[in-house]
C-alpha positions, 0 to 999 in steps of 0.5 A, spaced: 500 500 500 501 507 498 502 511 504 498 518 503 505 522 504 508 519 497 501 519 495 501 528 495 509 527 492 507 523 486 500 528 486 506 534 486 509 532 481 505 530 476 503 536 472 497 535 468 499 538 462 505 533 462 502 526 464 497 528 458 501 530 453 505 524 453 499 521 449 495 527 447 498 533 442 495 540 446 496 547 443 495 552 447 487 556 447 488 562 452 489 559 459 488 552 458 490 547 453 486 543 447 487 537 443 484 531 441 479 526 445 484 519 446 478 516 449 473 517 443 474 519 435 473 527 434 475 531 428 474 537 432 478 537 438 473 538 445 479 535 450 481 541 454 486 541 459 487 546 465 493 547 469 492 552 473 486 547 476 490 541 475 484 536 471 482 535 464 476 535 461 472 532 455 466 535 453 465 531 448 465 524 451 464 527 459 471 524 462 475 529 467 479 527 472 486 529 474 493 525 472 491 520 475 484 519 473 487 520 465 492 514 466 488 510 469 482 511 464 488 511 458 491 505 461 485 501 464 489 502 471 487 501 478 488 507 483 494 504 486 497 502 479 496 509 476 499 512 481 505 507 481 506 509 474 506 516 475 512 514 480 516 510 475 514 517 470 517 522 475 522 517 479 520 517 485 522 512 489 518 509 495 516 503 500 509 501 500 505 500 506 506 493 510 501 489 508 498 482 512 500 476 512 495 473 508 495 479 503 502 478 502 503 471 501 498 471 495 501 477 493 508 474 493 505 468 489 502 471 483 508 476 484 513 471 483 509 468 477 509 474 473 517 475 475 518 467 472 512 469 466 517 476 464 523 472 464 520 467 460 519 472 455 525 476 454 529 469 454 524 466 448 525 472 446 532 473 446 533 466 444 528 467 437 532 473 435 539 471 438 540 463 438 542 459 431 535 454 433 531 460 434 533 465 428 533 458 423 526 454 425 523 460 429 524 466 426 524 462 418 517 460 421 515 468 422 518 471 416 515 466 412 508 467 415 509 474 413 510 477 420 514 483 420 520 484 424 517 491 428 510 486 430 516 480 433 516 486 437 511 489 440 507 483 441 514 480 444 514 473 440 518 468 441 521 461 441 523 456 446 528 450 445 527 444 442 530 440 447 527 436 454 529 442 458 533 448 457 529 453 458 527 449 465 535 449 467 535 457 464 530 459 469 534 455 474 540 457 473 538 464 474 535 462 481 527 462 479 524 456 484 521 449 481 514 450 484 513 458 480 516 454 474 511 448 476 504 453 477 505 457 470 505 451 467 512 453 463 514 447 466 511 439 467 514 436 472 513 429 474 517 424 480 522 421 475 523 426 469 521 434 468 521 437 461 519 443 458 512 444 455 513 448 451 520 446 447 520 447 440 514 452 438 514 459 437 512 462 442 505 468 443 506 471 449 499 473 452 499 479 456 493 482 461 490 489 460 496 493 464 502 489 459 504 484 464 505 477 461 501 472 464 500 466 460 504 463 453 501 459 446 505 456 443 505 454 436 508 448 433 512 447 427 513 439 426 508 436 420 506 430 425 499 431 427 499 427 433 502 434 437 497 439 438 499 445 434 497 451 438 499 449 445 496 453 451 499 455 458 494 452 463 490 455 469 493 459 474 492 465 480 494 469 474 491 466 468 484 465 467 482 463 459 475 464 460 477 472 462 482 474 457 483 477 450 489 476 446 491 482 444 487 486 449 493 491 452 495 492 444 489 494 442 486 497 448 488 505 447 485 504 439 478 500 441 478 507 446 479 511 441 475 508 435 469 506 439 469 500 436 473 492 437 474 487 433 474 480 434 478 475 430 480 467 432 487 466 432 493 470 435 496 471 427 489 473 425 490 480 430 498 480 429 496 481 421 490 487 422 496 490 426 501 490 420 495 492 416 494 499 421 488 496 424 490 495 431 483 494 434 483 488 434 483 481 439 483 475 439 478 470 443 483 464 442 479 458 438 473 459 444 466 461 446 465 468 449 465 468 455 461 475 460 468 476 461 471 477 456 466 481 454 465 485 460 473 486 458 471 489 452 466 493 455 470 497 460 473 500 453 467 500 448 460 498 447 461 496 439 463 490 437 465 485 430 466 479 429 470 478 423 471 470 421 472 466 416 466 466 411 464 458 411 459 455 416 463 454 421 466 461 422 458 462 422 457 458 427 464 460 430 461 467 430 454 465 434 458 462 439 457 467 445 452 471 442 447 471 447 452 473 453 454 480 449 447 481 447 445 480 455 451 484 456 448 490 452 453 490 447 452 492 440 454 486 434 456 485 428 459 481 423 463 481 418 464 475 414 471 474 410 470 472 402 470 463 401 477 460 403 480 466 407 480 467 414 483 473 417 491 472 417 490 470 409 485 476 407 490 481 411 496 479 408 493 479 400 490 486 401 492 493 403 489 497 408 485 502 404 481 495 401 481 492 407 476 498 411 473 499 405 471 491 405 470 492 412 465 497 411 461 495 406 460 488 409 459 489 416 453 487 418 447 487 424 449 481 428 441 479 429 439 482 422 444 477 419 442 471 422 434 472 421 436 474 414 440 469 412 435 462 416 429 465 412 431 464 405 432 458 407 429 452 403 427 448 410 423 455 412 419 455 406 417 448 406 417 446 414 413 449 417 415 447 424 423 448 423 420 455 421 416 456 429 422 453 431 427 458 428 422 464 430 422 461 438 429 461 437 431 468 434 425 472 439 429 468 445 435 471 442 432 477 441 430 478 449 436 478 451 437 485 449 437 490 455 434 496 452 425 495 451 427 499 444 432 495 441 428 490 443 423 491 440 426 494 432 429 486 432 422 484 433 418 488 428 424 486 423 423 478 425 416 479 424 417 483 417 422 477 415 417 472 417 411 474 415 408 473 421 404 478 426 408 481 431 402 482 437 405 474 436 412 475 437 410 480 442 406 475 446 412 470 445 418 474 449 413 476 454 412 467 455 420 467 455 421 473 459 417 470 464 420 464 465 426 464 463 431 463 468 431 470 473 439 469 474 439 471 465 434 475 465 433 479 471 440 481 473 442 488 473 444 490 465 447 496 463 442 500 460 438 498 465 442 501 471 442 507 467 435 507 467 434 507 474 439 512 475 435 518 472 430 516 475 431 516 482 431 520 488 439 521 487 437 526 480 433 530 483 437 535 486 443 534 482 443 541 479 442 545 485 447 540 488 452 540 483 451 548 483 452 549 490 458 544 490 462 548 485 461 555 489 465 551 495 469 548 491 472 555 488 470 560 494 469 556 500 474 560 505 471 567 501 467 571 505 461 574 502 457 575 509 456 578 515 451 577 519 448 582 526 450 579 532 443 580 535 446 580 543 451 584 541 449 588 535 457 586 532 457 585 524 461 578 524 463 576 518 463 569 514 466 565 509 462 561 504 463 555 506 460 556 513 454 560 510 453 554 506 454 548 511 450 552 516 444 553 512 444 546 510 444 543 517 441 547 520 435 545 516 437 538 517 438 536 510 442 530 508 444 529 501 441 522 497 447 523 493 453 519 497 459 523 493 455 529 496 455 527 502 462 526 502 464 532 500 460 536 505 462 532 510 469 533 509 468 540 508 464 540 514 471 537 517 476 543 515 471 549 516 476 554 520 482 550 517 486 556 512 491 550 510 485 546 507 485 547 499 478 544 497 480 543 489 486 540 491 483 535 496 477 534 491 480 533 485 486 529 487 480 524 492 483 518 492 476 516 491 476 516 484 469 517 483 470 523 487 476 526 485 473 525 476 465 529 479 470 535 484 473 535 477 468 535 472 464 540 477 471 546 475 470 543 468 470 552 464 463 548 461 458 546 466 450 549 466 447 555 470 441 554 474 435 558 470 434 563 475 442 564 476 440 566 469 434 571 470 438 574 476 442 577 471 449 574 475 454 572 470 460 569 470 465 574 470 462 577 475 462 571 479 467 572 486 462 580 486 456 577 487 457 571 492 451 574 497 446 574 492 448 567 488 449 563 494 442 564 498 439 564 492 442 557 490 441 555 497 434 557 497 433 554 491 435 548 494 430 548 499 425 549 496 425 543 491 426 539 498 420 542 500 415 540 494 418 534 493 416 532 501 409 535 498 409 531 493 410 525 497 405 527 502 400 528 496 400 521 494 400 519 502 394 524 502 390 519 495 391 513 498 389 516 505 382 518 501 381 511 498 382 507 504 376 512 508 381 513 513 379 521 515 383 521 521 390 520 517 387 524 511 386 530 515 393 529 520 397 528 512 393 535 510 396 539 516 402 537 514 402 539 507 399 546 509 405 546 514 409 545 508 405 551 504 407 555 510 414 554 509 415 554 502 411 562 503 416 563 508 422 561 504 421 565 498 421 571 503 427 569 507 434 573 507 437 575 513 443 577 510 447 583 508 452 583 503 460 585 505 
């Protein structure tokens, strides 16, 4: 762990504008700095980089944070990681916090075999590009497959020796121990003899998102058909198939950018697109789909397309997994490559300008496809039954989706294909989705979740809140009021961010909104403090969630409340007119409270009169003319005078 002391020194010295333009070209645009959005594809530059505030901010796609919210967005980092990677940027040096015993045996497991798995690849690597064995068997091999050396490179491939055991004897000689060699599974060890698993095939190293080595293919060279020609490195504490994408840290920055990801079979097939410049690509390894693989995939796009050999089994290799990407809310297509190509071949026969090309005009809706290609079947036209089946089968498919509207497009083009009434399919999904499995069906999809977010209690404050929140954030120790002491008639002045905290608790009102309540509480804990610096603090949160909502509330770019607006307090006069703004947004917030507590008493009221119970109804309306009382009162209310 990261004590909080080197946490504030990587923080000093990560300057915004530096960490960014690493992978970001800015120019210059008044104080602040412009360029394009890594984290989607724009023609017109909308990613705005502030200095002075120490955050950046698209406002195009929405992302904000400070440095290290931008790595661990770019680089799909952890907070921890993102900030070991601006340690190693600005060569700071630290020792990490003493973890427990339990933590550290698990760490130093898995650590020690991602050490083992490193030393594996340079030593394959070094062997392929430096051993007599490697360059003429190995290196031949690649050259003669059409793989540049610079993709050798970046995908760190490799060789391992055709011999019992020399790489087993390498990696002991250099002090690596049996058991770590053992659980990666580079070495197969029984009680009378130990050999290499490896040995005598070009070896793909298979990286995880953050470029660490995990796991390793190997791909024979011999012509007897009795060996395996792809050879694979088992499960273990760092390597789970089912959860991995080959290519993934290649590809990952691309996949951002373009909004968009390419699924390809094999490890030549994604290293081909690569040589062509098409670099969104990965590889799910001659297997199904698995949720996450695809959730991996999701945490850079919701785009996906399957590009597979055009035969019937790439079709049916396409089908595989389908139904978890769909439930996963993913967007799919499929692009089918011409007869007896597979992606490898077709990419190595073509340039890149024809492959897009090609891509774009054969790229088509998953579902869309398959319902279209089944119908002009010979068996639909002539089986009535193999027709109802495939009908049942493409409308259980098509309840997967999350979304009711998408839904329901895919249902109106199922029942225009088939001929068939869509009041019948629509009976037929609300069959399967009443008794299909709930754990399928009714968990939580991602457009569901975003659905319940705008609707919940959270939302109806946020823009007063994130009004409120902005002004403590930039003026929270200036003073903008003073008040009559009514016992000594003394003006006392006070800062804003003790005028705002005492007119919120004074009142008893406690945000729904956890990132607001958060705040405040901090805030509450540093009034008086004059060495508390509320957008450093915040925007440098180590809770992320936080540190990104402090930084998009500082963004230049955000949204007025309408009756900031009619009072005519503009922007540039801001800091001036604090006394005003400030009640006025207070005011405003209390007022929605309190007619959203006369809301709920109005429905109370309702089903109070339904049920014929008079006492209540009559207790319910005091209550909401009380409330009437107080919001009569708060349109009056001020009490302050401006400094």
């Amino acid at each position: 762990m990261i004590d909080s002391s080197t946490i504030g020194r990587i923080l000093d010295a990560a300057n915004i504008s530096d960490v960014v333009s690493e992978f970001v070209t800015l120019k210059k645009r008044g104080v602040n700095q412009l360029g394009l959005c890594p984290f989607h594809n724009e023609k017109t530059p909308s990613f705005t980089v502030s200095p002075a505030k120490g955050i950046f901010k698209c406002f195009g796609c929405g992302k904000g944070g400070n440095s290290v919210n931008f790595i661990m967005e770019l680089e799909q980092l952890s907070y921890p990681d993102a900030l070991r990677w601006l340690a190693k940027k600005y060569h700071i040096e630290f020792d990490e916090k003493e973890e427990t015993q339990e933590e550290k045996l698990l760490k130093d497991e898995r650590e020690s075999m991602m050490i083992v798995s490193a030393f594996a690849q340079k030593y394959f690597s070094r062997y392929l590009l430096k051993e007599n064995e490697g360059r003429t068997v190995g290196l031949s091999y690649l050259r003669e497959r059409g793989i540049r050396d610079d993709m050798i490179t970046k995908f760190e491939l490799g060789f391992c020796p055709d011999g019992k055991d020399l790489f087993t004897q390498a990696a002991q000689r250099e002090g690596y121990k049996m058991e770590f060699l053992e659980k990666t599974g580079l070495t197969i060890k029984r009680d009378d003899w130990v050999r290499d698993r490896f040995g005598g095939r070009v070896i793909f190293p298979v990286h995880n998102v953050a470029g660490r080595v995990i796991a390793f293919g190997g791909r024979t060279l011999t012509n007897d058909k009795k060996v395996a020609k792809y050879l694979n490195s088992p499960e273990s504490e760092i390597y789970h198939k089912g959860k991995t994408l080959y290519g993934i840290y290649q590809a990952k920055r691309d996949i951002t950018r373009l909004d968009k990801c390419y699924l390809v079979e094999g490890y030549t097939d994604v290293l081909a697109f690569h040589q062509a410049g098409i670099e969104n690509v990965v590889a799910s390894s001659g297997t199904a789909l698995t949720s996450e693989q695809i959730r991996l995939i999701r945490r850079f796009t919701f785009n996906l397309t399957i590009i597979y050999d055009g035969d019937a089994a790439g079709i049916s290799a396409a089908k595989r997994g389908i139904d978890i990407a769909l439930q996963e809310g993913m967007s799919i297509k499929l692009v089918l490559l011409p007869k007896d190509e597979d992606p490898d071949s077709f990419v190595n026969k073509n340039n890149a300008s024809y492959i897009s090309q090609f891509i774009k005009d054969n790229e088509h809706d998953f579902i869309k496809f398959l319902v279209s290609s089944s119908n002009t079947s010979e068996e639909i036209r002539t089986n009535p039954t193999y027709k109802v089946e495939k009908i049942k089968e493409f409308t259980k498919l098509i309840t997967l989706i999350p979304e009711k509207l998408v839904r329901e497009e895919y249902l109106k083009f199922l029942a225009i294909s088939f001929n068939i009434d869509i009041q019948i399919l629509f009976t037929e999904q609300q069959r399967i989705m009443t008794n299909v499995d709930n754990s399928i069906l009714n968990k939580p999809k991602p457009s569901l979740i975003i659905e319940k977010l705008f609707n919940n209690e959270e939302n109806k404050f946020s823009l007063e809140e994130d009004e409120i929140l902005r002004i403590l954030l930039k003026y929270f120790h200036q003073e903008a009021f003073e008040f009559e002491d009514e016992e000594t008639h003394q003006l006392n002045k006070y800062s804003v961010g003790y005028y705002v905290l005492n007119e919120l608790h004074g009142d008893g009102l406690v945000s729904v909104n956890h990132k607001v309540r958060s705040i405040l509480l901090a805030m509450e804990e540093n009034l008086g403090n004059k060495e508390f610096n509320p957008i450093r603090f915040f925007t440098q949160h180590p809770d992320n969630e936080i540190s990104q909502y402090a930084s998009n509330l500082l963004a230049e770019k955000y949204t007025e409340s309408k009756r900031w607006g009619k009072s005519g307090a503009l922007i540039e006069t801001e800091s001036e007119k604090l006394y005003e703004i400030v009640p006025m947004l207070i005011k405003e917030y209390k007022l929605k409270n309190v007619k959203i507590m006369q809301e709920k008493l109005g429905q109370q009221i309702n089903e109070a009169s339904k049920n014929n119970d008079e006492e209540r109804t009559r207790e319910l309306q005091t209550q909401y003319q009380k409330l009437n009382e107080v919001i009569n009162a708060l349109s009056k209310l001020h009490g302050f005078r401006a400094i």
